[in-house]
TITOR-847884 format. One record per residue (C-alpha): chain; x, y, z; residue in one letter. Coordinates in steps of 0.2 Angstrom, whole numbers, plus 5000, padded with zeros to 4 digits. Layout:
BEGIN
+-------+------+------+------+------+
: chain :    x :    y :    z : resn :
+-------+------+------+------+------+
:     A :    X :    Y :    Z :    A :
...
+-------+------+------+------+------+
//
This chain:
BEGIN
+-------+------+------+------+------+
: chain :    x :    y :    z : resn :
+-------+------+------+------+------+
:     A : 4995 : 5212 : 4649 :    X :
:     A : 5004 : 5208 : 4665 :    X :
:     A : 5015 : 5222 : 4664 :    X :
:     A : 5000 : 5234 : 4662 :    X :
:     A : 4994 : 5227 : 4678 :    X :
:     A : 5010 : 5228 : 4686 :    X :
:     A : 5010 : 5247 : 4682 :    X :
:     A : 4991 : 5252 : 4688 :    X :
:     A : 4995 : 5242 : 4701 :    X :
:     A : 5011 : 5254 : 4707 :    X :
:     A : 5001 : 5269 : 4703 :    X :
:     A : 4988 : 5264 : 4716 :    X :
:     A : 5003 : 5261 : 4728 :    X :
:     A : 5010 : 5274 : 4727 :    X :
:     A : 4991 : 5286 : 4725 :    X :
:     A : 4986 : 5279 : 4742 :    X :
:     A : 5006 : 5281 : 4749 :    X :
:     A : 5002 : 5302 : 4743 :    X :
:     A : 4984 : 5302 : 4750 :    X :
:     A : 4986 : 5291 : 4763 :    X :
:     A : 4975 : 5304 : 4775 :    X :
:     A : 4961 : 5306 : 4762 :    X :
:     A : 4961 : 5288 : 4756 :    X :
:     A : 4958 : 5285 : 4773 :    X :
:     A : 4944 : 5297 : 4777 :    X :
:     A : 4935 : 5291 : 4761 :    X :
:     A : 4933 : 5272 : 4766 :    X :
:     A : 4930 : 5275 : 4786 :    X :
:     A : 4917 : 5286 : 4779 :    X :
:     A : 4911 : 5274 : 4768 :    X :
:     A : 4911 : 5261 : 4781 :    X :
:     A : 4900 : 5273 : 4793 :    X :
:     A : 4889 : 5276 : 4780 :    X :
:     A : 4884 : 5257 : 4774 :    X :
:     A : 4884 : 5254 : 4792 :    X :
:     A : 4870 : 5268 : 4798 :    X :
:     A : 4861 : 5262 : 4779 :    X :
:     A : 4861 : 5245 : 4789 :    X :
:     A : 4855 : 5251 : 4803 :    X :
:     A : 4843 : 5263 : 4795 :    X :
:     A : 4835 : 5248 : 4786 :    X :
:     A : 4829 : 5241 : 4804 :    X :
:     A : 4821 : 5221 : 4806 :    X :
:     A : 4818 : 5208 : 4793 :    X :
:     A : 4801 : 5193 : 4796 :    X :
:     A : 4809 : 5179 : 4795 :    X :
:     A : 4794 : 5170 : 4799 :    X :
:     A : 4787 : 5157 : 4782 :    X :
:     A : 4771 : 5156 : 4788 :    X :
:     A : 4758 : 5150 : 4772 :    X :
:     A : 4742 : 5161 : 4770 :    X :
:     A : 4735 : 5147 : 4758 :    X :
:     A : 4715 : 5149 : 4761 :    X :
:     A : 4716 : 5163 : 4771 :    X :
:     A : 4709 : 5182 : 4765 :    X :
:     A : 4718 : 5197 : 4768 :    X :
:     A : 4711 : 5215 : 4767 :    X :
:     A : 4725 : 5230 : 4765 :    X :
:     A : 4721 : 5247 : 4764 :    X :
:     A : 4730 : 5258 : 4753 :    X :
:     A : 4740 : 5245 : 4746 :    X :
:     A : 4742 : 5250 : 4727 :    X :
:     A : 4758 : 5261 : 4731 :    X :
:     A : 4772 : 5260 : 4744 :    X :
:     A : 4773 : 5248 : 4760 :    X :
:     A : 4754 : 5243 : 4756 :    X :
:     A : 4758 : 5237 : 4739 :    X :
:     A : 4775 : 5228 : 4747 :    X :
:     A : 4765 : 5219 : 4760 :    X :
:     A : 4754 : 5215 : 4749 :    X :
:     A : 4765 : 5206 : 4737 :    X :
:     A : 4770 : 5197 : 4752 :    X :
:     A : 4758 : 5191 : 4760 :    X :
:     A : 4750 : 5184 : 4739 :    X :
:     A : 4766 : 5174 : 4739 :    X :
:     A : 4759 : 5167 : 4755 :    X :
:     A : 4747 : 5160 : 4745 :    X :
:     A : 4733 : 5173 : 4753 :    X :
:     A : 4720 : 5180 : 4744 :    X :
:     A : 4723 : 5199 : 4745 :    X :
:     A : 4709 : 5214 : 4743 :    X :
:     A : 4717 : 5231 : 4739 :    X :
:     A : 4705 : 5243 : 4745 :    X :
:     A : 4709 : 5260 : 4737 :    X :
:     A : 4702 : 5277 : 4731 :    X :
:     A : 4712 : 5277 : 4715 :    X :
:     A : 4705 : 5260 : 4704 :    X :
:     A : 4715 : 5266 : 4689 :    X :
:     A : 4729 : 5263 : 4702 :    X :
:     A : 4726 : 5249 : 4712 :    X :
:     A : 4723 : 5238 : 4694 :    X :
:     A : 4738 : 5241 : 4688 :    X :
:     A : 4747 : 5241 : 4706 :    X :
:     A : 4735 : 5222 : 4707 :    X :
:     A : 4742 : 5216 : 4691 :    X :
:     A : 4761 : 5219 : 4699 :    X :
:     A : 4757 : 5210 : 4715 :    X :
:     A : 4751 : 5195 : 4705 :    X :
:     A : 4767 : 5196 : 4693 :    X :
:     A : 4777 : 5195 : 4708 :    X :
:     A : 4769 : 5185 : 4720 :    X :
:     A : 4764 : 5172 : 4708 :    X :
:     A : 4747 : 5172 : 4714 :    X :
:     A : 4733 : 5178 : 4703 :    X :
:     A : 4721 : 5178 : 4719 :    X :
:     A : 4723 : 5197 : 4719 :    X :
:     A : 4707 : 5207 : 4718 :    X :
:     A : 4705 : 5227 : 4719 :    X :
:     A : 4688 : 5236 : 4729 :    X :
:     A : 4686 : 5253 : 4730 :    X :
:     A : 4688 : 5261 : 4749 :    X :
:     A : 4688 : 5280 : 4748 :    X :
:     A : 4692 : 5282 : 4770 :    X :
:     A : 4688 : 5302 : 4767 :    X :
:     A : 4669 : 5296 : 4765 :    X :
:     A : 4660 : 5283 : 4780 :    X :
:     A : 4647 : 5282 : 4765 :    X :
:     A : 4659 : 5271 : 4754 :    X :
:     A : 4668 : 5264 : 4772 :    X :
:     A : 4648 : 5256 : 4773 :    X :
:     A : 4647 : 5251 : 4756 :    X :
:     A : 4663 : 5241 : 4755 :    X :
:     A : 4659 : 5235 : 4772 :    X :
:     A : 4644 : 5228 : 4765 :    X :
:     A : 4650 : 5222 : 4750 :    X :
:     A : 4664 : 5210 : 4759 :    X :
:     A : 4651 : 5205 : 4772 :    X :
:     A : 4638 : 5198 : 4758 :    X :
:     A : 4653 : 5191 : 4747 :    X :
:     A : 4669 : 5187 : 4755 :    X :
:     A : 4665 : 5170 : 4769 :    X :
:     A : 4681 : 5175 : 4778 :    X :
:     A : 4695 : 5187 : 4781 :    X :
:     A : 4707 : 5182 : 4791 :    X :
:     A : 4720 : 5197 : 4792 :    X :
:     A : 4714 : 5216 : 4789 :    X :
:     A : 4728 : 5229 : 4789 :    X :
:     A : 4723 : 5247 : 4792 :    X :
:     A : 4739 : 5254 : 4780 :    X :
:     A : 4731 : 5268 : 4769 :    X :
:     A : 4735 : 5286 : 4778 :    X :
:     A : 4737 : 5304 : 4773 :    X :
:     A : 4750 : 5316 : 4780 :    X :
:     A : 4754 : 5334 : 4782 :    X :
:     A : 4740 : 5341 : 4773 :    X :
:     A : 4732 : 5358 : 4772 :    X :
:     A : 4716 : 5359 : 4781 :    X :
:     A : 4707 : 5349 : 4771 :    X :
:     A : 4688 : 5339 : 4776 :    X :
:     A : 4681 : 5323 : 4773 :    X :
:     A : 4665 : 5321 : 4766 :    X :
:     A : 4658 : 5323 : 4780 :    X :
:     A : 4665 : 5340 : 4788 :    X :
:     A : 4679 : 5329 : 4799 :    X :
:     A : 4696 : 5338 : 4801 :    X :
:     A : 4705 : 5327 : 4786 :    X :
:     A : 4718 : 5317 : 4793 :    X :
:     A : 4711 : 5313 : 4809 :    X :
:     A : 4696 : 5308 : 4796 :    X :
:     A : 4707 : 5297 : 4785 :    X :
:     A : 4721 : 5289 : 4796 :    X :
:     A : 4709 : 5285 : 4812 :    X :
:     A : 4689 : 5288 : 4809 :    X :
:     A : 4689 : 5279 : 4793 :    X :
:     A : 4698 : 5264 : 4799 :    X :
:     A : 4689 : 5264 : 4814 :    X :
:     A : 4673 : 5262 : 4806 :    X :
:     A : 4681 : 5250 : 4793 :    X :
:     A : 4686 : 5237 : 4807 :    X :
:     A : 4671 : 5237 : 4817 :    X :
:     A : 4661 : 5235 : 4804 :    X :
:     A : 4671 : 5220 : 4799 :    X :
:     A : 4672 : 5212 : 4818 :    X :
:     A : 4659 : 5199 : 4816 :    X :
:     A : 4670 : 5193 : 4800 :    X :
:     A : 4686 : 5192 : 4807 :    X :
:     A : 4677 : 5185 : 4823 :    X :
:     A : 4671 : 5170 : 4813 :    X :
:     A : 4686 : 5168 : 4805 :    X :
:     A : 4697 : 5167 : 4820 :    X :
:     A : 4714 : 5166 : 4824 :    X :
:     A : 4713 : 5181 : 4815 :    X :
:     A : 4722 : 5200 : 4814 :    X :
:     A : 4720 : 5216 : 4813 :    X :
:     A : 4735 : 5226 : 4812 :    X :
:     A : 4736 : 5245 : 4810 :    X :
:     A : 4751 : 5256 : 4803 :    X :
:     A : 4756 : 5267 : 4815 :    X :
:     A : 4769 : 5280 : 4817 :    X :
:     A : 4783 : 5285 : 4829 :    X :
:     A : 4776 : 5302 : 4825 :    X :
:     A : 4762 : 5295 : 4843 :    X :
:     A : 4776 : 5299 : 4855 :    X :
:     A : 4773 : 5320 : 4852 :    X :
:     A : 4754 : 5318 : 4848 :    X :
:     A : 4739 : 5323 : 4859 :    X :
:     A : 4722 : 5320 : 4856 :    X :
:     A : 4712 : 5335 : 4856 :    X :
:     A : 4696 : 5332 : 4865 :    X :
:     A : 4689 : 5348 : 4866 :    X :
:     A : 4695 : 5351 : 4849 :    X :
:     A : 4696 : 5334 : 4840 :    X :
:     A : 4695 : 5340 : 4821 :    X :
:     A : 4708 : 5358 : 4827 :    X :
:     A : 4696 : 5369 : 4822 :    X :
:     A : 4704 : 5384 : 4833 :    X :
:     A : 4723 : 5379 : 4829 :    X :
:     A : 4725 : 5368 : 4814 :    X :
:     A : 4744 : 5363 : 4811 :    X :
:     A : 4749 : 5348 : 4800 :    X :
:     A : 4760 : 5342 : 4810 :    X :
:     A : 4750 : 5343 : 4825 :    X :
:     A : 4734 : 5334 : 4817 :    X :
:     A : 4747 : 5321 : 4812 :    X :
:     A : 4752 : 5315 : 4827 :    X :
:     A : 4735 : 5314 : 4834 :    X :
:     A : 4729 : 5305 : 4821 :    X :
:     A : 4744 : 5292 : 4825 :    X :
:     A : 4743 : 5293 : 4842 :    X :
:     A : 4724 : 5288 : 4839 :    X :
:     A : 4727 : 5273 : 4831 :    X :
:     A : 4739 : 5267 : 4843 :    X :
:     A : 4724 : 5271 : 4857 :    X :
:     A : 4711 : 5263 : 4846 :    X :
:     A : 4722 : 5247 : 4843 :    X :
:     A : 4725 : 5247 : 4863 :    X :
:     A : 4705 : 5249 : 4867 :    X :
:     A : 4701 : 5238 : 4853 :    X :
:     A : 4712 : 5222 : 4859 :    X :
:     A : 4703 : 5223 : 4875 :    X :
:     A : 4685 : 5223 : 4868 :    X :
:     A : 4691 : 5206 : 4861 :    X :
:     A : 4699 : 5198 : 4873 :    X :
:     A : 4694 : 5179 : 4872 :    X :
:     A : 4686 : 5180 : 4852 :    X :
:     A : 4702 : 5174 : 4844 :    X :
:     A : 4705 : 5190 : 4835 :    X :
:     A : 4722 : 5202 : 4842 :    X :
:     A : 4726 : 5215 : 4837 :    X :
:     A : 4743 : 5225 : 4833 :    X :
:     A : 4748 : 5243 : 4829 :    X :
:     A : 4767 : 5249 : 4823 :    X :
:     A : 4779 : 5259 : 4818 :    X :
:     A : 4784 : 5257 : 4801 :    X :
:     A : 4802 : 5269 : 4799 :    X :
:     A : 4806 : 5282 : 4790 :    X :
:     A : 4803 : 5276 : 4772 :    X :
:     A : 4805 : 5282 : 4755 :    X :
:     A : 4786 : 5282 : 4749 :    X :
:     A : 4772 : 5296 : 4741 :    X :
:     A : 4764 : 5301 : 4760 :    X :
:     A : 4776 : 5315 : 4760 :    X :
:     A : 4769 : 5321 : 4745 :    X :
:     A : 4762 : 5335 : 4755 :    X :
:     A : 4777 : 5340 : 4765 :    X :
:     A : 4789 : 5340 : 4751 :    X :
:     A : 4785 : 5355 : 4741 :    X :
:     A : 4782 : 5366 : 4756 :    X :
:     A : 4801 : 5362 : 4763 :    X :
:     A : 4811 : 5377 : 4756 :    X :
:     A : 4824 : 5374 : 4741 :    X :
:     A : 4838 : 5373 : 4750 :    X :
:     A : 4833 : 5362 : 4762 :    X :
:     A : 4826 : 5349 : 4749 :    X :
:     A : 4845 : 5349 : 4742 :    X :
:     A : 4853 : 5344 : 4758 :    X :
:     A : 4840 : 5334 : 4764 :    X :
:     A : 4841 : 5322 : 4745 :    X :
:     A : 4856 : 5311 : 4749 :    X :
:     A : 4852 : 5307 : 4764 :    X :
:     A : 4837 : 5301 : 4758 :    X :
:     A : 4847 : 5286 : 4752 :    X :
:     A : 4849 : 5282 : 4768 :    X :
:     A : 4831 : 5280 : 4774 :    X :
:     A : 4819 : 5263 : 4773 :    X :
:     A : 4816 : 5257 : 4755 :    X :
:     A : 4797 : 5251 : 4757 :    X :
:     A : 4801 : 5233 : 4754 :    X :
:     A : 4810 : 5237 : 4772 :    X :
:     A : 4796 : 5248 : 4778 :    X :
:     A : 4784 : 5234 : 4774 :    X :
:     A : 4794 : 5221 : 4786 :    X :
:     A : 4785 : 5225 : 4802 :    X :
:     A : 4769 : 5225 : 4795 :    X :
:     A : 4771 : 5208 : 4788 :    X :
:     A : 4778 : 5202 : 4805 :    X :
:     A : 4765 : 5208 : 4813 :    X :
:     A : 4753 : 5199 : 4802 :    X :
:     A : 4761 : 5182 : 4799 :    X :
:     A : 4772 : 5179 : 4814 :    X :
:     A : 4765 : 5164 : 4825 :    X :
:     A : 4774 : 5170 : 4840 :    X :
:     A : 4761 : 5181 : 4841 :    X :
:     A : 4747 : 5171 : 4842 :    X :
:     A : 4743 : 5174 : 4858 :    X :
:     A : 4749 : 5193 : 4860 :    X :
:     A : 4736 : 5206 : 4858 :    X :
:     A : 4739 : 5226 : 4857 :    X :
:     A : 4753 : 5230 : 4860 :    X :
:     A : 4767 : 5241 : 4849 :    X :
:     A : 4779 : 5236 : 4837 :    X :
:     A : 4795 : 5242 : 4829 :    X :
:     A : 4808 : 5233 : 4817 :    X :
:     A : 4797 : 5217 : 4818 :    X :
:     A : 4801 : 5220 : 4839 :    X :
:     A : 4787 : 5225 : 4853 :    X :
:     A : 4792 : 5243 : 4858 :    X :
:     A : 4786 : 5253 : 4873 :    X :
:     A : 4773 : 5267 : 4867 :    X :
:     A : 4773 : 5282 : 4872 :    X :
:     A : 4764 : 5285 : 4889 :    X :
:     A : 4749 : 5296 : 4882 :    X :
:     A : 4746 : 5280 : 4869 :    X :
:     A : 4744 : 5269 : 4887 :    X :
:     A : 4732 : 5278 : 4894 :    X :
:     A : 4718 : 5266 : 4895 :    X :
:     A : 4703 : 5280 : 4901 :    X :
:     A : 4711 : 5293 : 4885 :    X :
:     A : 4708 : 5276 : 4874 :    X :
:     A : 4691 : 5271 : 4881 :    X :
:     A : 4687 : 5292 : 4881 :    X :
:     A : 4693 : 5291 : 4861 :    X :
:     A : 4681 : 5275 : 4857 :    X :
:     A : 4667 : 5281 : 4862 :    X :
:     A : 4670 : 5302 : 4855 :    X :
:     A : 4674 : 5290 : 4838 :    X :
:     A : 4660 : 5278 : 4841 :    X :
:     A : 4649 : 5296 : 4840 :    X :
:     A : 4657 : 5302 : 4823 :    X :
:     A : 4654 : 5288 : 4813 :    X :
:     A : 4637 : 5283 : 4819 :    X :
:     A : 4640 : 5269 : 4830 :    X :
:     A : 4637 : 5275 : 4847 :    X :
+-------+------+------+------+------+
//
């Protein structure tokens, strides 16, 4: 046996003495590459806050960061409410969470954010039978769709990502108000910095782009969670938006099969490199767990870190203009 050793091992000596150049090449490459992996991978919460007694609402959590943060924050010991379209989905996501959490307090309501009609009715519902909630995360979004509408004729993913969760939160205020300290944290994107809200043309009627309706739909939920803290100021409840990363989850869906053929070759290994959603889910979490933020209220985050937003998401008169165009939309002006 030793002698078998001996001899692999002076094959390996001398293979690295003959490939020196390309040994070489092959490990400072496979340095870089677990180095930008780590990078790519971004913060980690650290905090151990306990969530025991405390309710927590997610929005699209039966897939993806949702569902990650969700297990989380159910082995926090909070009760969680998955609020999805898909119930089929969200049962069998719910019975995951509570296999992995530990924590059978894991209950599913339907939210469809493509209809105000069913953003009223779970309002409604949690109002008349839930006596607290402590932490609601605005996580469920679509991206890069054709021009689809909502059920009620808005541009789709300004309908989804922004007007449903607008309504959603303010029809929940006087909940999370009398449950105080309390949270509202909403999923963001680093997508805000090139968006523009189009007030003359708020659901892109005359130029619809996928990639343009996007970004205002992200850059609106930074402006919301900007006008929103300041409406609240003094009634315990802050408020937080972020960006998650770039994560491996299905809200490319849409993107993916229009990328050409060649393009979706090149682009799969790196793929490897980009945020797995237990890493995506990490600023969320922060964001709703972290007690050094007690007494911070909306502002921008980024690998579990405040970042500066981009200047159109500070513009406190574009915010205020945003609420109240909002506020008209969903029936709440």
């Amino acid at each position: 046996m030793s002698n078998t050793m001996e001899v692999y091992s002076n094959q390996l000596r001398e293979f690295v003495k003959e490939h020196a150049t390309g040994v070489a090449v092959v490990i400072l490459t496979g340095a870089g590459l677990i180095t930008v992996r780590r990078w790519m991978a971004g913060g980690v919460c650290r905090s151990k806050a306990r969530l025991d007694g405390k309710t927590v609402l997610i929005t699209g959590a039966n897939t993806g960061i949702g569902k990650e943060t969700a297990v989380d924050l159910a082995g926090r010991g909070a009760r969680v409410i998955l609020a999805c379209r898909d119930l089929g989905r969200a049962e069998r996501a719910a019975g995951e969470i509570r296999k992995r959490s530990g924590n059978g307090n894991v209950v599913v309501k339907q939210l469809d954010l493509a209809s105000l009609q069913s953003v009223r009715t779970l309002a409604t519902d949690l109002t008349a039978s839930e006596e607290r909630l402590d932490i609601l995360i605005n996580n469920a979004g679509i991206m890069m769709c054709p021009k689809w509408r909502t059920e009620e004729g808005f541009e789709m993913q300004f309908g989804v990502n922004h007007l449903g969760h607008f309504l959603l939160t303010n029809s929940l205020l006087e909940l999370l108000k009398k449950s105080a300290p309390s949270r509202v944290v909403t999923v963001s994107s680093l997508a805000h910095e090139k968006g523009e809200i189009h007030f003359d043309d708020i659901n892109l009627d005359k130029d619809y782009e996928p990639m343009k309706s996007y970004r205002q739909s992200k850059l609106a939920n930074v402006l919301f969670s900007r006008e929103l803290a300041k409406r609240l100021e003094g009634s315990g409840v802050t408020v937080y938006s972020l960006h998650p990363g770039v994560i491996r989850t299905e809200l490319g869906r849409h993107l993916w099969p229009t990328i050409a053929l060649w393009k979706r070759l090149l682009f799969r290994p790196l793929m490897l490199l980009i945020k797995t959603p237990w890493e995506g889910a990490q600023t969320t979490i922060y964001c709703a767990v972290d007690h050094s933020l007690h007494n911070t209220s909306g502002l921008y985050y980024s690998d579990c870190a405040p970042k500066q937003a981009a200047p159109q998401a500070c513009d406190d008169e574009a915010a205020k203009r945003l609420w109240d165009i909002s506020a008209s939309m969903v029936g709440l002006a």
